[in-house]
Each structure stands twice: as C-alpha cells, then as structure tokens.
Z-matrix of the N, CA and C atoms (Angstrom, degrees):
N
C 1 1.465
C 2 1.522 1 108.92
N 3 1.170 2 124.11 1 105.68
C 4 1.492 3 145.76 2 -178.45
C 5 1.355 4 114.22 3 -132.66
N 6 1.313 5 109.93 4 134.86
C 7 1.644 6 108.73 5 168.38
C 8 1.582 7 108.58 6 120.32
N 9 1.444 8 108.05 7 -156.88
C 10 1.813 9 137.79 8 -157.62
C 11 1.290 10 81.57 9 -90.40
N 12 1.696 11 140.35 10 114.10
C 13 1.356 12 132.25 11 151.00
C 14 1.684 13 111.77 12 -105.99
N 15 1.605 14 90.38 13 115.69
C 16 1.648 15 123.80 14 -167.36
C 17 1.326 16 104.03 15 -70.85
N 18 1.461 17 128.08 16 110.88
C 19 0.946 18 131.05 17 174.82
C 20 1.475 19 124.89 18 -115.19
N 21 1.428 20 130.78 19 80.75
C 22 1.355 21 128.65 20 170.56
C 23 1.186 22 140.31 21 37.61
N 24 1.106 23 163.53 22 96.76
C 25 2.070 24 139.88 23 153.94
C 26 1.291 25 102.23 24 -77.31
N 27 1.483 26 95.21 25 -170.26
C 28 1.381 27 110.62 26 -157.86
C 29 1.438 28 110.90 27 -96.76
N 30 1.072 29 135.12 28 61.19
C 31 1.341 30 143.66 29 -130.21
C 32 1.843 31 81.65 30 -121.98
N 33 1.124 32 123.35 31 139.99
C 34 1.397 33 152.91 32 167.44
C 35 1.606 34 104.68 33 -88.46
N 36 1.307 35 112.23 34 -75.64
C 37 0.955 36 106.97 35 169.84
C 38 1.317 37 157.74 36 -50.38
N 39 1.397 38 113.96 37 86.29
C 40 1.515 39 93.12 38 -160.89
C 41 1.430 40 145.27 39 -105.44
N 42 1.084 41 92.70 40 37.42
C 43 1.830 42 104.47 41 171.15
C 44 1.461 43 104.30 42 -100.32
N 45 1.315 44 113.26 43 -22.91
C 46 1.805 45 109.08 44 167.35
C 47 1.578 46 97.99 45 -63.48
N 48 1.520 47 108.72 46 -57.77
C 49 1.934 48 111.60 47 -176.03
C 50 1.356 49 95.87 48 -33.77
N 51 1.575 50 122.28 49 -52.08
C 52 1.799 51 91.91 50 -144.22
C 53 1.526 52 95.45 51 -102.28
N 54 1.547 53 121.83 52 12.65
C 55 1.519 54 114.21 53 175.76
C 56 1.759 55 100.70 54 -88.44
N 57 1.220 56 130.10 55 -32.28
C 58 1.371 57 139.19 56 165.10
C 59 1.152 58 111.50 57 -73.87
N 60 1.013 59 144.62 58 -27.11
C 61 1.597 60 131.07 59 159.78
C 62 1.450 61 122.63 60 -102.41
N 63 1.195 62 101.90 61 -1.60
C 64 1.729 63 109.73 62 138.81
C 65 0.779 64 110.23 63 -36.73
N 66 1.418 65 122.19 64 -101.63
C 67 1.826 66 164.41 65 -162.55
C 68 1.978 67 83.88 66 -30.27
N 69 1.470 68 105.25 67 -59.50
C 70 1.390 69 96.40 68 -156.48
C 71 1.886 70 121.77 69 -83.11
N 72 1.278 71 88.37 70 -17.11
C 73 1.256 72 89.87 71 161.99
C 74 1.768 73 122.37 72 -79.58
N 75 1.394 74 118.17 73 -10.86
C 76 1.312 75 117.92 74 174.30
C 77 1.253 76 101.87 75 -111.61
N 78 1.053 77 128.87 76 17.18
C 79 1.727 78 135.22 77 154.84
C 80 1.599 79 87.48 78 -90.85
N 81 1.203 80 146.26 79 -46.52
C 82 1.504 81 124.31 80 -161.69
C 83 1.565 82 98.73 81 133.60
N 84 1.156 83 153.94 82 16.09
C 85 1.042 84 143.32 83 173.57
C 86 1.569 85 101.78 84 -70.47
N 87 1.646 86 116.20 85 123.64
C 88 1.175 87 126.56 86 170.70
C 89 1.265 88 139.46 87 -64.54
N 90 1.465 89 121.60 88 -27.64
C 91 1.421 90 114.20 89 157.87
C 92 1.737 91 89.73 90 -161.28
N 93 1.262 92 123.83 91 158.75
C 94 1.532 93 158.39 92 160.11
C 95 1.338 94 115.60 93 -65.35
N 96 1.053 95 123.65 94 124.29
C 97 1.464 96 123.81 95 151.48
C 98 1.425 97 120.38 96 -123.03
N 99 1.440 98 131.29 97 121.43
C 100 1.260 99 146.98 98 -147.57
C 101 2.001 100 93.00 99 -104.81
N 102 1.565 101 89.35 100 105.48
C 103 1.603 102 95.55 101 176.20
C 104 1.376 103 110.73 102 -147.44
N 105 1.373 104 116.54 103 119.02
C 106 1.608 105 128.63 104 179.38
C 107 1.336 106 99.98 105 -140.99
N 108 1.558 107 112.24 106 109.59
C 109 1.661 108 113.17 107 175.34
C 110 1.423 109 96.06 108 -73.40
N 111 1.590 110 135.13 109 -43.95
C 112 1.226 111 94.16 110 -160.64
C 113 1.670 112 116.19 111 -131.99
N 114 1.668 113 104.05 112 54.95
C 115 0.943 114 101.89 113 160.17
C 116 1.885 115 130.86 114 -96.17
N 117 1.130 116 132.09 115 166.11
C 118 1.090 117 129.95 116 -161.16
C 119 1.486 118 97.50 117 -92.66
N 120 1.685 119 107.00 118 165.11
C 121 1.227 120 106.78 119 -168.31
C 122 1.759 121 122.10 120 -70.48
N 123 1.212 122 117.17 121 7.19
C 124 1.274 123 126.70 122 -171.08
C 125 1.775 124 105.34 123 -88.40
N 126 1.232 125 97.85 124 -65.94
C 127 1.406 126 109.87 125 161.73
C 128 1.165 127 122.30 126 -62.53
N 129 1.332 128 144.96 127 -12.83
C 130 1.483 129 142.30 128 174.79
C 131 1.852 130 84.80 129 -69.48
N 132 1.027 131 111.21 130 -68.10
C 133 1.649 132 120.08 131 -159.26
C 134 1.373 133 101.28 132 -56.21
N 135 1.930 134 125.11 133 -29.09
C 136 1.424 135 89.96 134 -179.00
C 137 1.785 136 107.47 135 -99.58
N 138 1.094 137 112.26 136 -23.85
C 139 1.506 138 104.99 137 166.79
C 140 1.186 139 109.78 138 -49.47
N 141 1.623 140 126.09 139 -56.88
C 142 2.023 141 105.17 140 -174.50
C 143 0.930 142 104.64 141 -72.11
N 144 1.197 143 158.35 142 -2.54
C 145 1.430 144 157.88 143 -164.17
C 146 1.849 145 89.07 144 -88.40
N 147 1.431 146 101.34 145 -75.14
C 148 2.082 147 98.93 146 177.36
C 149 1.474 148 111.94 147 -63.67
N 150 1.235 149 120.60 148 -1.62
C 151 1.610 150 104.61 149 176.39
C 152 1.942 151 98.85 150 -100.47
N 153 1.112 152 107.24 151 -38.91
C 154 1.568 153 101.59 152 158.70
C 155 1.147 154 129.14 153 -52.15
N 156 1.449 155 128.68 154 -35.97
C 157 1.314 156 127.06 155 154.90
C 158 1.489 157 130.90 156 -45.18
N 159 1.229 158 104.80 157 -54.62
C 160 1.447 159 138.44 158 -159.67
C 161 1.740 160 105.26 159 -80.79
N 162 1.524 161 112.22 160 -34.90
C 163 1.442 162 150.46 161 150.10
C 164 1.343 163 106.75 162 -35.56
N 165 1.403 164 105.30 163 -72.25
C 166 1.690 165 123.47 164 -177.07
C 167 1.695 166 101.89 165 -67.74
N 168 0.724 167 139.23 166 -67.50
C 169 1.949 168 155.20 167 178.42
C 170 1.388 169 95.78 168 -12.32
N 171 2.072 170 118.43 169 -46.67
C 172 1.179 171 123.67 170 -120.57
C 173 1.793 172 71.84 171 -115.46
N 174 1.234 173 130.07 172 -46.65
C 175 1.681 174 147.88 173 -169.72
C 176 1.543 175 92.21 174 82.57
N 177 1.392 176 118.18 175 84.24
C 178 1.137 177 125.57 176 -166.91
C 179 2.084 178 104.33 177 -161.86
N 180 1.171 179 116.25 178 131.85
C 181 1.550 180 107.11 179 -169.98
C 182 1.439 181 118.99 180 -94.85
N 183 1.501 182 120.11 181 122.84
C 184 1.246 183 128.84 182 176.70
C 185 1.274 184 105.06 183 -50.65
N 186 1.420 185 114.65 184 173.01
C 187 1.533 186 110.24 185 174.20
C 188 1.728 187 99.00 186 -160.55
N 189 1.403 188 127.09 187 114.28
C 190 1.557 189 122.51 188 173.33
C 191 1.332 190 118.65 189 -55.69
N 192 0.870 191 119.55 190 154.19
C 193 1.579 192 114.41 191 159.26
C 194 1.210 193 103.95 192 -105.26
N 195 1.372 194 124.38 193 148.79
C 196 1.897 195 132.13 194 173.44
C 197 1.295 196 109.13 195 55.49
N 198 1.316 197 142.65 196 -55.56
C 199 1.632 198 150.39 197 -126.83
C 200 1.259 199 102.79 198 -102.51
N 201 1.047 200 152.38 199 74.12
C 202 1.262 201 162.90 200 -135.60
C 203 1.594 202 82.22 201 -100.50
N 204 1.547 203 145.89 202 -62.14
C 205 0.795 204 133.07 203 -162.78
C 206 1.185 205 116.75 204 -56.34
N 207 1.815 206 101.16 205 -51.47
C 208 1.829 207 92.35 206 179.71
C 209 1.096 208 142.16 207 -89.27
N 210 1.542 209 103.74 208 21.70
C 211 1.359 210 145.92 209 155.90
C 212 1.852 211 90.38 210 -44.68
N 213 1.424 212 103.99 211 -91.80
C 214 1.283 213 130.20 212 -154.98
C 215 1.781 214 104.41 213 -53.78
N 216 1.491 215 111.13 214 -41.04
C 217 1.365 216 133.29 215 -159.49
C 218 1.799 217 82.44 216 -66.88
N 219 1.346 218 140.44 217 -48.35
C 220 1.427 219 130.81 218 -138.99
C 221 1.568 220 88.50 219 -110.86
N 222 1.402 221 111.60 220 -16.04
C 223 1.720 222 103.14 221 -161.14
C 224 1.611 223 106.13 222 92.17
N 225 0.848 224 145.60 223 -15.21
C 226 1.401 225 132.62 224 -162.80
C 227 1.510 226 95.37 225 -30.18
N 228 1.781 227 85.28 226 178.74
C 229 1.591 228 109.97 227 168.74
C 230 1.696 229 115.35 228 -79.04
N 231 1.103 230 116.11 229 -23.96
C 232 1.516 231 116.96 230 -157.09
C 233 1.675 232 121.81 231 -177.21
N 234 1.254 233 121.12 232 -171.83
C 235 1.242 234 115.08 233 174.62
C 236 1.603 235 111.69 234 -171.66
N 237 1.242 236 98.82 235 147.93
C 238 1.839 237 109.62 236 -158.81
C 239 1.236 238 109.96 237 -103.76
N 240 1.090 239 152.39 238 125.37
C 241 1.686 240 140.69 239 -158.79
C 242 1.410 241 98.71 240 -136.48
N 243 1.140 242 122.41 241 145.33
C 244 1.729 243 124.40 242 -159.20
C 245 2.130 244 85.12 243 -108.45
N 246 1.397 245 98.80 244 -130.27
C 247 1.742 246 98.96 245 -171.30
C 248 1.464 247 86.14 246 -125.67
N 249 1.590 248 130.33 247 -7.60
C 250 1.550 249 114.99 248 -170.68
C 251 1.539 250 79.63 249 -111.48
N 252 1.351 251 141.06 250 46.72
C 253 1.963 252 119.32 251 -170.20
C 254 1.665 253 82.29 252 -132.35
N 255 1.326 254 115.86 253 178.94
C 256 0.940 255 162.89 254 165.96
C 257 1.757 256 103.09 255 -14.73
N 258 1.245 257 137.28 256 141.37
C 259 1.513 258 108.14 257 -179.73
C 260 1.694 259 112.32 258 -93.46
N 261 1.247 260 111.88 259 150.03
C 262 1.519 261 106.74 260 -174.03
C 263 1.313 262 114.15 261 -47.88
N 264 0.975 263 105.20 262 -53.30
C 265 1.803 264 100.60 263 -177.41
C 266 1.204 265 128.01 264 -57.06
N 267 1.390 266 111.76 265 -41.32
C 268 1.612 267 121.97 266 146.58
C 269 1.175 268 124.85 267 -6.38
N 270 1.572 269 119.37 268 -100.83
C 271 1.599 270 153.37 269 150.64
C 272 1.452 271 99.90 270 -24.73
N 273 1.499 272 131.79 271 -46.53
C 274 1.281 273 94.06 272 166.15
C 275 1.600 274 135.34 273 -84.18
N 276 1.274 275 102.99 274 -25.77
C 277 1.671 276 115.56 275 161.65
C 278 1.810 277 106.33 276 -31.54
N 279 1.482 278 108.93 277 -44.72
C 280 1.169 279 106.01 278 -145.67
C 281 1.573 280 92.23 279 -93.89
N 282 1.372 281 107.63 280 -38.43
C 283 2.023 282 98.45 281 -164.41
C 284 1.701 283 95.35 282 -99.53
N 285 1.310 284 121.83 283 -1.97
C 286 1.879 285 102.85 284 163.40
C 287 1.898 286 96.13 285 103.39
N 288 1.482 287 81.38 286 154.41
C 289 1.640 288 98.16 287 172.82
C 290 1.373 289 124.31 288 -72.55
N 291 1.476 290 108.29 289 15.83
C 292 1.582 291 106.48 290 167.82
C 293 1.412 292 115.57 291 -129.69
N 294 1.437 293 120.15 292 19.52
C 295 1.660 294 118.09 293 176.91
C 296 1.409 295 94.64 294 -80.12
N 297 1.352 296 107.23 295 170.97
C 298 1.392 297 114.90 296 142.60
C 299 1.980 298 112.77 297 -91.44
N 300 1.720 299 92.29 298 146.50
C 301 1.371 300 93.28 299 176.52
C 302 1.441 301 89.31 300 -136.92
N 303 1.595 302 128.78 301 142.07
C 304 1.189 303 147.87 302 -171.38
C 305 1.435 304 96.17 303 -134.63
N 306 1.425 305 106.93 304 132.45
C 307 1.559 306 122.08 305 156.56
C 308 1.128 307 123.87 306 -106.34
N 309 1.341 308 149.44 307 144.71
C 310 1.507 309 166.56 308 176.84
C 311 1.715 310 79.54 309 -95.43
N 312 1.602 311 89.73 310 118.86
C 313 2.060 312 122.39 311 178.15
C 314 1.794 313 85.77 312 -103.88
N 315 1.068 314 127.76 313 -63.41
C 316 1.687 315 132.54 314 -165.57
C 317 1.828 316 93.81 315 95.64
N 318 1.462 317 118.13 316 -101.55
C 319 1.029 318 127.92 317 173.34
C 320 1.355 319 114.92 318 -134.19
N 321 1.268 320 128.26 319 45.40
C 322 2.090 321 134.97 320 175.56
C 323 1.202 322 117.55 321 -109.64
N 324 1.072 323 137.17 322 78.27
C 325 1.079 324 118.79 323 175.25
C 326 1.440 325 130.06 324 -68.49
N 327 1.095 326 113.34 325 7.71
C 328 2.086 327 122.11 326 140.58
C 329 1.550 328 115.17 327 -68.17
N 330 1.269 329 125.04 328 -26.76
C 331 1.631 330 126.41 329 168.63
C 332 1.360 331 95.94 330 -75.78
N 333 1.104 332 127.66 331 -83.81
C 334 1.633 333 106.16 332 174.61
C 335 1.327 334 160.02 333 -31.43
N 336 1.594 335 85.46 334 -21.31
C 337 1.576 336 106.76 335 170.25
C 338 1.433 337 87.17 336 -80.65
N 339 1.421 338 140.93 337 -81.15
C 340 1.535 339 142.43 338 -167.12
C 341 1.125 340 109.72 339 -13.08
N 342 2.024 341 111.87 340 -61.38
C 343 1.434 342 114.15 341 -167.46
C 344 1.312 343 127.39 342 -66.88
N 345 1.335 344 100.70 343 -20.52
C 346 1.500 345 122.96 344 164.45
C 347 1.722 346 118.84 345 -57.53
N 348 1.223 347 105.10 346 -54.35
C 349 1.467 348 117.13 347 178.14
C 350 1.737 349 98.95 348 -69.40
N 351 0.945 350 139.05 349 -46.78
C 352 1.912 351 150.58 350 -159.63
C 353 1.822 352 86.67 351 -88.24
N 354 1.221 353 122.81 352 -20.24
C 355 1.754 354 96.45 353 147.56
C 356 1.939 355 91.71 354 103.40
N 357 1.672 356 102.73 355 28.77
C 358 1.399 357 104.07 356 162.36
C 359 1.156 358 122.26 357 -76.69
N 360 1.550 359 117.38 358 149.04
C 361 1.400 360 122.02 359 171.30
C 362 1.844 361 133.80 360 -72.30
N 363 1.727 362 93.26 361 -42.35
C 364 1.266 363 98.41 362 161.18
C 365 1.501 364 107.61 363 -134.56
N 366 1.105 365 117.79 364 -156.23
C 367 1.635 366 130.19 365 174.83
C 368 1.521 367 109.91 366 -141.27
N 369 1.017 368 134.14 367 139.62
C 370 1.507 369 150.06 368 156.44
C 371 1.853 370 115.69 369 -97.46
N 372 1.320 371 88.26 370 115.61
C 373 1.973 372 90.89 371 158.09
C 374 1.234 373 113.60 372 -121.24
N 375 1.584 374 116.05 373 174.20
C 376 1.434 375 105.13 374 -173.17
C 377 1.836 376 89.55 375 123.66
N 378 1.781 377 107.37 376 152.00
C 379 2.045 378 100.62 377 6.08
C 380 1.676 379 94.76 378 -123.53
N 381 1.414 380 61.09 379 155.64
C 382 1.733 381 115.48 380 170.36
C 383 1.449 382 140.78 381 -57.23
N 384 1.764 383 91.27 382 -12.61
C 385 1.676 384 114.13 383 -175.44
C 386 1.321 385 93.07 384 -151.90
N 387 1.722 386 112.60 385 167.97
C 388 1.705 387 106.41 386 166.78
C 389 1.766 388 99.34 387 -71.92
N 390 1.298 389 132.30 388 174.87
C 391 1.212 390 162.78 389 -145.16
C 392 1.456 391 100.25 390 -148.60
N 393 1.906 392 111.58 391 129.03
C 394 1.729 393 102.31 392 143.63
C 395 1.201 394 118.04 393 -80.96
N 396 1.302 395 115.33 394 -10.59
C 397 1.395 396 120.92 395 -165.12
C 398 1.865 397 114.79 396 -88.43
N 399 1.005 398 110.36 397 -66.12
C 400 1.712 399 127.24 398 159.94
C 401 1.475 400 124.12 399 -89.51
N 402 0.915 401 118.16 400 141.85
C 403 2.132 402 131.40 401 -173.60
C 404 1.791 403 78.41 402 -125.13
N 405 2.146 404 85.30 403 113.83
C 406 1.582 405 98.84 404 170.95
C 407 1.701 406 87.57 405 -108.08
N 408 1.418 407 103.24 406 160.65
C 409 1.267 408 98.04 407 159.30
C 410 1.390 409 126.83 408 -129.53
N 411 1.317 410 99.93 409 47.11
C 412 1.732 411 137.41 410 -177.32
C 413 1.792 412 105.75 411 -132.76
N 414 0.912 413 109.44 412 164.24
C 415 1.364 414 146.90 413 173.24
C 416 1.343 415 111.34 414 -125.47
N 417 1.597 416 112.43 415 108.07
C 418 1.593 417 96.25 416 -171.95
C 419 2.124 418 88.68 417 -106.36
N 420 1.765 419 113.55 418 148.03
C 421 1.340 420 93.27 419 -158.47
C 422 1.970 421 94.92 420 -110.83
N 423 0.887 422 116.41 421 144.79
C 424 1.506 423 121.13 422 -170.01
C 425 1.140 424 126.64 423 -49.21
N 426 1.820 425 111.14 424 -1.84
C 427 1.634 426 116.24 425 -178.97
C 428 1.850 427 94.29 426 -84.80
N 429 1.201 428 125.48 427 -0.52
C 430 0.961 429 115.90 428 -157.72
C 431 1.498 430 101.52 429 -77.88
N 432 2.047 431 111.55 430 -38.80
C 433 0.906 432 147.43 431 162.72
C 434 2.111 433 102.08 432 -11.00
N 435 1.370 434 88.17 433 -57.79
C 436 1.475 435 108.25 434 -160.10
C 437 1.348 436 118.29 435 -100.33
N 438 1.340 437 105.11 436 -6.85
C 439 1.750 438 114.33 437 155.63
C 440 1.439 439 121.41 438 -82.13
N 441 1.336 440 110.04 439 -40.39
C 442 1.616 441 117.47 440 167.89
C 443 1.288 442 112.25 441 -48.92
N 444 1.810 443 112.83 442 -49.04
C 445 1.400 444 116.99 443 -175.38
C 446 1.609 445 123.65 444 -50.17
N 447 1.312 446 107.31 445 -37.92
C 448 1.466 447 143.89 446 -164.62
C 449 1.907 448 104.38 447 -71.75
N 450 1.176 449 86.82 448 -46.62
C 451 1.657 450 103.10 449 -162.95
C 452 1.616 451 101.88 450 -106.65
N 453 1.346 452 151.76 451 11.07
C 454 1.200 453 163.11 452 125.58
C 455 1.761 454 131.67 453 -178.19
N 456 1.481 455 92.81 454 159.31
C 457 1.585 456 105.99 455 -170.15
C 458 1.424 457 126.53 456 -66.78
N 459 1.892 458 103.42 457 -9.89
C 460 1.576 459 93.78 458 169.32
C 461 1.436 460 136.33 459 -58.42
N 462 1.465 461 139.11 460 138.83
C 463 1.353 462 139.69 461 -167.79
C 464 1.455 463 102.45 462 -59.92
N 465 1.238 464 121.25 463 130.78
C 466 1.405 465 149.53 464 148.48
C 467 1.217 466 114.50 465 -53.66
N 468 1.542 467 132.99 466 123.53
C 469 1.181 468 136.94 467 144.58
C 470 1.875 469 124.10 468 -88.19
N 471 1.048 470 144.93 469 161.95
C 472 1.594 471 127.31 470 156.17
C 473 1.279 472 100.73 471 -147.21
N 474 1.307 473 118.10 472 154.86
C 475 1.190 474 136.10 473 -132.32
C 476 1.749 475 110.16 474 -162.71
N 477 1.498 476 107.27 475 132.38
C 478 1.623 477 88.23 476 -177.47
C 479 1.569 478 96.01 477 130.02
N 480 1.273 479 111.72 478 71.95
C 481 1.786 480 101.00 479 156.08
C 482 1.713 481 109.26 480 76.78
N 483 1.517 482 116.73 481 25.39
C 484 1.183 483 97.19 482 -155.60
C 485 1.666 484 104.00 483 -102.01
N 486 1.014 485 127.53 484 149.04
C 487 1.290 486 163.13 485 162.73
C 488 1.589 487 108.19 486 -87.37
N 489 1.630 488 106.10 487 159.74
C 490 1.601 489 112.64 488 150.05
C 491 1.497 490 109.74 489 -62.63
N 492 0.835 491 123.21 490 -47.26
C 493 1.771 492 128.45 491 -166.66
C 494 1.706 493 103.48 492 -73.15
N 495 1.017 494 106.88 493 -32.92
C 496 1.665 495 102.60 494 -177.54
C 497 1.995 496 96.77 495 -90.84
N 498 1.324 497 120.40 496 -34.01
C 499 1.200 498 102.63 497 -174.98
C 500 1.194 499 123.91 498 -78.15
N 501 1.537 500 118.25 499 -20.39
C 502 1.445 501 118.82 500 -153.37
C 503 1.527 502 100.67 501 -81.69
N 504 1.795 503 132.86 502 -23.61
C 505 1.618 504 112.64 503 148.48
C 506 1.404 505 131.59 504 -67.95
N 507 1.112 506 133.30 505 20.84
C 508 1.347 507 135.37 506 -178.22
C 509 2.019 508 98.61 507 -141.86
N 510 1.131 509 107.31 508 19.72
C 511 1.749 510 113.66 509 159.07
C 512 1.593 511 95.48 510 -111.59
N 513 0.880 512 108.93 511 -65.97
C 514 1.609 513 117.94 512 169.51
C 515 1.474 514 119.30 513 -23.92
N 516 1.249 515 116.24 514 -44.10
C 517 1.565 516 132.50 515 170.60
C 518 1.535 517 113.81 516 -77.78
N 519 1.365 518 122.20 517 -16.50
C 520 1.253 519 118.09 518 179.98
C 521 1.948 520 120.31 519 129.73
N 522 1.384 521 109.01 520 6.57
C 523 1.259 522 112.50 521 -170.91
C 524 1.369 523 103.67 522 -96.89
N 525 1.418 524 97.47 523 122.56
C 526 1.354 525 130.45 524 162.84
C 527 1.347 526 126.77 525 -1.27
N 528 1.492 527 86.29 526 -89.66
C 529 1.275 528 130.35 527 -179.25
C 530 1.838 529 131.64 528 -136.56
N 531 1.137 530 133.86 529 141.80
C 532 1.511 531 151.15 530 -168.84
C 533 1.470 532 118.97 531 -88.80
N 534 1.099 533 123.80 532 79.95
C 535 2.072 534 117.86 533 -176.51
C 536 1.584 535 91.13 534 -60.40
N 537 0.975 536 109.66 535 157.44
C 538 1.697 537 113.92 536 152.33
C 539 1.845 538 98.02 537 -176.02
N 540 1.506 539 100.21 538 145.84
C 541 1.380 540 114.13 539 171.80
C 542 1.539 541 110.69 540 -122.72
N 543 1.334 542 110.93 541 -52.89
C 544 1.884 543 94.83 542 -176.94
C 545 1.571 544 112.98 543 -86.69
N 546 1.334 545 129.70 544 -12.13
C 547 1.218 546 119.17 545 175.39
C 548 1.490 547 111.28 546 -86.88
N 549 1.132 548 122.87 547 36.25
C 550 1.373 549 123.17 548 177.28
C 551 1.497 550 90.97 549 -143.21
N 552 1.732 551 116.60 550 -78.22
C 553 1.459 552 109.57 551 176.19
C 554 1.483 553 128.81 552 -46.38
N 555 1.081 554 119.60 553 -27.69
C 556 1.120 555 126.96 554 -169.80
C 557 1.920 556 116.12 555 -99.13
N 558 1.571 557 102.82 556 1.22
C 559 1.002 558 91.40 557 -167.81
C 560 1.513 559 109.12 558 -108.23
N 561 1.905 560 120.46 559 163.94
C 562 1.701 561 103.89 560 -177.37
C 563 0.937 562 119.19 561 -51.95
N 564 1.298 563 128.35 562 -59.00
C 565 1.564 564 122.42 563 166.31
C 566 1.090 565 130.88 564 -92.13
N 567 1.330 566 143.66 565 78.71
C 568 1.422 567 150.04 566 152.76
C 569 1.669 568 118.77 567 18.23
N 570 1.396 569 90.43 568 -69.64
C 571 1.829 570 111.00 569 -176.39
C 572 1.728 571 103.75 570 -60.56
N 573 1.617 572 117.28 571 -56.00
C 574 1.620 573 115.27 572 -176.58
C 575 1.285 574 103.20 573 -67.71
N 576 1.489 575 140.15 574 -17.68
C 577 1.424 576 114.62 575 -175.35
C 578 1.917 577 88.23 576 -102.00
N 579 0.887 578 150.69 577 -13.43
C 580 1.492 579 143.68 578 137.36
C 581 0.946 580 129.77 579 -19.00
N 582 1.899 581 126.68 580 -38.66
C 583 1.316 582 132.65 581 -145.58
C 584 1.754 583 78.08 582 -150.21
N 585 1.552 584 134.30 583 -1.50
C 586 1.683 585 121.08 584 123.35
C 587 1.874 586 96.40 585 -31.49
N 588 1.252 587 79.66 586 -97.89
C 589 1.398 588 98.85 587 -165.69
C 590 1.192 589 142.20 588 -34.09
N 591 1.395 590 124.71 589 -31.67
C 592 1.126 591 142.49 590 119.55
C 593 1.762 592 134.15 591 -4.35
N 594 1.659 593 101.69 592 -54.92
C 595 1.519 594 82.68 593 -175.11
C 596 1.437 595 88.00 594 -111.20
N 597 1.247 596 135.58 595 56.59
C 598 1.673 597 144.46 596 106.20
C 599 1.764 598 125.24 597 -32.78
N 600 1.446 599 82.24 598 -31.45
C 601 1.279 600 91.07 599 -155.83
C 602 1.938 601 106.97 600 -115.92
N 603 1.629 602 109.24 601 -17.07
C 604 1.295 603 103.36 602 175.08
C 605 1.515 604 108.05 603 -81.78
C-alpha cells in the first residue's frame, strides 16, 4: 500500500461520485476509501456497490469506512475503523486474514501500537492541517511521522488538509500513503491534482 489514498465526500449524488473517482483512479490513485457519514442505508449499498465496480475496472482495492457489515455484504477489499467504529479485532474476526483493516491513530502512538497488535493492516494519523472536511481538535506534529517509522513497519497513512505541498514533508519522513478528499474532489481537474500527488511518490 503506497500512494494517493482516495477518500470519498459526502456526495448524494452518485454519478458525479463515480465520474470523479473515475478520472482519479485512472490518474493513479492507489486505493479508495468509501465514506459518506450521512447517507442512508439504501444509498450506502448502492454507491459501494458502483465504486466496487469501478474499484474492480481500475484493479485497485475498495476500502469501507466504519460499516464492517457492508464491507462484508459487497465483498469489498477492506475496512477503515475510526476510535468510535467497530473494534479492530472484531472486524477482523469477522472479514478474515486477508482484508485490509485500517485504524484512525489521530495522534497516539499507543493506539497504533494496539492496532498493530489487534492485527491492523495500516495506521492513519492526522490531521496534520485544518480540514474542510473534519474539525480536529489536535494538531498532530510530523515527528510523529518518524516515531512510528522507528518503532514499526506497518504502512502509515496521514491525513488532515493535505495537499501536494503539505504532503510531500511527511512522504519524505516515511509515509506510506496520502488520504485526501477535497484536493482531489474538489479540484478543476481531478486527474492533474492525482498525478500532484503521485510523483510524491515516484
């Protein structure tokens, strides 16, 4: 797991969703994560259902956010669990020794150690910048980046406001991988701020 990790808005609509995560998944975005706090359960199932498709098209792994069930219910690739979701050990009991399971650390590196031990795949910290999307009420600070590195080999995610310009010192330090939602969705071209991000990583 390397690269731009595509993370969703809250978009209702979803033929805009899968024309923007089109674009970015054939710009190079490395894997998807399927996150809508507030859609209802009807629409959760048919949006991951076309982003799993669209997921699969690309040979690229979906990833739930929170929903462990409809994780399992669609097949996805994986599932992302924040600190109020599902418990790690749980979710993996339930979806098997070959999903991915990702935990949201924030800024602890004792939550990360846990998720590590409870049989996570990667870790997320962050964020790292203010967010339009999330109100942290932390500052997580980039040495943290380099303590994780220090103290184990699971892949790093960071998270938090990120940009090319804000990410490319915290790849440099050892991160994995890049979450971002409005600098991709939100941006004129989808695909060129993709392949920003992208050669972070070549």
């Amino acid at each position: 797991m390397r690269g731009l990790y595509l993370v969703t808005p809250d978009w209702d609509d979803t033929t805009r969703l899968l024309a923007v995560t089109g674009a970015a998944l054939a710009a190079g975005a490395a894997l998807v994560q399927y996150r809508h706090k507030t859609a209802s359960p009807a629409l959760r199932l048919e949006q991951g259902g076309a982003l799993l498709a669209l997921c699969r098209a690309h040979g690229r792994p979906l990833i739930i956010n929170d929903h462990v069930g409809l994780c399992r219910e669609l097949g996805a690739d994986g599932v992302h669990l924040g600190g109020a979701d599902a418990a790690l050990a749980e979710a993996r009991a339930v979806l098997g020794p070959d999903s991915i399971v990702g935990a949201s650390c924030y800024g602890e590196l004792p939550r990360a150690e846990a998720a590590c031990r409870d049989g996570a795949s990667y870790v997320a910290f962050g964020g790292f910048h203010p967010s339009p999307v999330k109100q942290y009420s932390f500052v997580t600070p980039p040495a943290l980046v380099d303590a994780w590195g220090a103290r184990a080999s699971l892949p790093q995610a960071v998270i938090g406001g990120m940009t090319p310009a804000r990410a490319a010192p915290l790849v440099r330090r050892g991160a994995a991988m890049v979450a971002a939602i409005t600098a991709v969705y939100a941006a004129p071209d989808p695909g060129a701020a993709v392949r920003a991000f992208r050669a972070l990583f070549d």
